[in-house]
C-alpha positions as YAML, in Angstrom:
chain: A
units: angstrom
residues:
- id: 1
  name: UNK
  ca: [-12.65, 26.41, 80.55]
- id: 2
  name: UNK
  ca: [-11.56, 28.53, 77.72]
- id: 3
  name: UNK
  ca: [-14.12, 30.89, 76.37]
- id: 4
  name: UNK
  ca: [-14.58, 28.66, 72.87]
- id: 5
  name: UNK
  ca: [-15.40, 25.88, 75.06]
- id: 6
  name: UNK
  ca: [-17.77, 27.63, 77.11]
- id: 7
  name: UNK
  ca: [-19.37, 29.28, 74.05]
- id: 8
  name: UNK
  ca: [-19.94, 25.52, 72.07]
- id: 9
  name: UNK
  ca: [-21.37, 23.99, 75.23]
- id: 10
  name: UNK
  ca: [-24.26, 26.13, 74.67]
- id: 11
  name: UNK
  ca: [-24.13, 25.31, 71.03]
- id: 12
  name: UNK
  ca: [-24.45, 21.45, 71.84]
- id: 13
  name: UNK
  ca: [-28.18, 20.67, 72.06]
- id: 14
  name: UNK
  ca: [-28.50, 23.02, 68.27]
- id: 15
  name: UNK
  ca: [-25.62, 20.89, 67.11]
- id: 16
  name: UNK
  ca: [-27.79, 19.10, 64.45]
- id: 17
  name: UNK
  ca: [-29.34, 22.22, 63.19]
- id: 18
  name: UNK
  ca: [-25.92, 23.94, 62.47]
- id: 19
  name: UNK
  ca: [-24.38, 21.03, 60.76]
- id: 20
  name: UNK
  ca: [-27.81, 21.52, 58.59]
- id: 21
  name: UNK
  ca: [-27.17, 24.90, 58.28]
- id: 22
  name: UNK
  ca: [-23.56, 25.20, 57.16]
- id: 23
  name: UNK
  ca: [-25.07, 22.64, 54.41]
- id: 24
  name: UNK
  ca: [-27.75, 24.39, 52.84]
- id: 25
  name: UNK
  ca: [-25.27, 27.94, 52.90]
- id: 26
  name: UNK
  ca: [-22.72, 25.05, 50.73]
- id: 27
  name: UNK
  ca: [-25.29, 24.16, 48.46]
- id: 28
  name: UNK
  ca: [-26.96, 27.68, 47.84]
- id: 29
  name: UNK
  ca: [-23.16, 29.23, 46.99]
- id: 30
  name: UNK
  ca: [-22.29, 26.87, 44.81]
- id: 31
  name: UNK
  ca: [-25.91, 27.44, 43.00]
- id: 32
  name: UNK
  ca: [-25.01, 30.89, 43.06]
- id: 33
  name: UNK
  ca: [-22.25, 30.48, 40.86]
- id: 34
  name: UNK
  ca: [-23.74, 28.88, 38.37]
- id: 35
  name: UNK
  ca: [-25.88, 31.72, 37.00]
- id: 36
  name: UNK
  ca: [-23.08, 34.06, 36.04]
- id: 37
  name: UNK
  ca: [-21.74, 30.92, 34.11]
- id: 38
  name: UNK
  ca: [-24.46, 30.14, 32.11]
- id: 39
  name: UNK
  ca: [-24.87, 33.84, 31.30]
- id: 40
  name: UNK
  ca: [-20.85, 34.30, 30.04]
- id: 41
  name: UNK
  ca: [-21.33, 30.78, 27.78]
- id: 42
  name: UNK
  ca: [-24.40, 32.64, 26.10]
- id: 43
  name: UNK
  ca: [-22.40, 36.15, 25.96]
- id: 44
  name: UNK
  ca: [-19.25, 33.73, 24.53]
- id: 45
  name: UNK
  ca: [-21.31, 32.56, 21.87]
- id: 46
  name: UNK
  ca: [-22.98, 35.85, 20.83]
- id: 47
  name: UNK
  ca: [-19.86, 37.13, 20.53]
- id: 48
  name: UNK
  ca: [-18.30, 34.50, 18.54]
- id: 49
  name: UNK
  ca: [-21.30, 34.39, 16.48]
- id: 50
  name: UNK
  ca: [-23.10, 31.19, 16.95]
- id: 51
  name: UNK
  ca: [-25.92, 32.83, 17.68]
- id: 52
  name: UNK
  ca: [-27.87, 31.56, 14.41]
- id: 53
  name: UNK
  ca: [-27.05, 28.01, 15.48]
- id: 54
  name: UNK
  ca: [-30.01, 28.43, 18.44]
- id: 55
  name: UNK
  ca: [-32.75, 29.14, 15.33]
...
């Protein structure tokens, strides 16, 4: 038995749980990316000068 293999039969009974896991870290990255987007679309416009177009 290889140490990997020894390691993940621990791992086997939380198996659910981690799959859970590694989801919810995927979803909460990719919702971390979005705020510095929105932010440089509302810098791009101020600089462009749309901003009047929001009033």
């Amino acid at each position: 038995m290889t140490a990997i293999q020894w390691f993940f039969s621990f791992l086997k009974k939380y198996r659910l749980n981690l799959i859970i896991a590694l989801v919810l870290v995927t979803i909460s990255s990719g919702l971390t990316i979005i705020n510095p987007y929105i932010s440089g679309i509302i810098v791009d416009d101020v600089i462009k000068g749309d901003i009047r177009s929001y009033y």
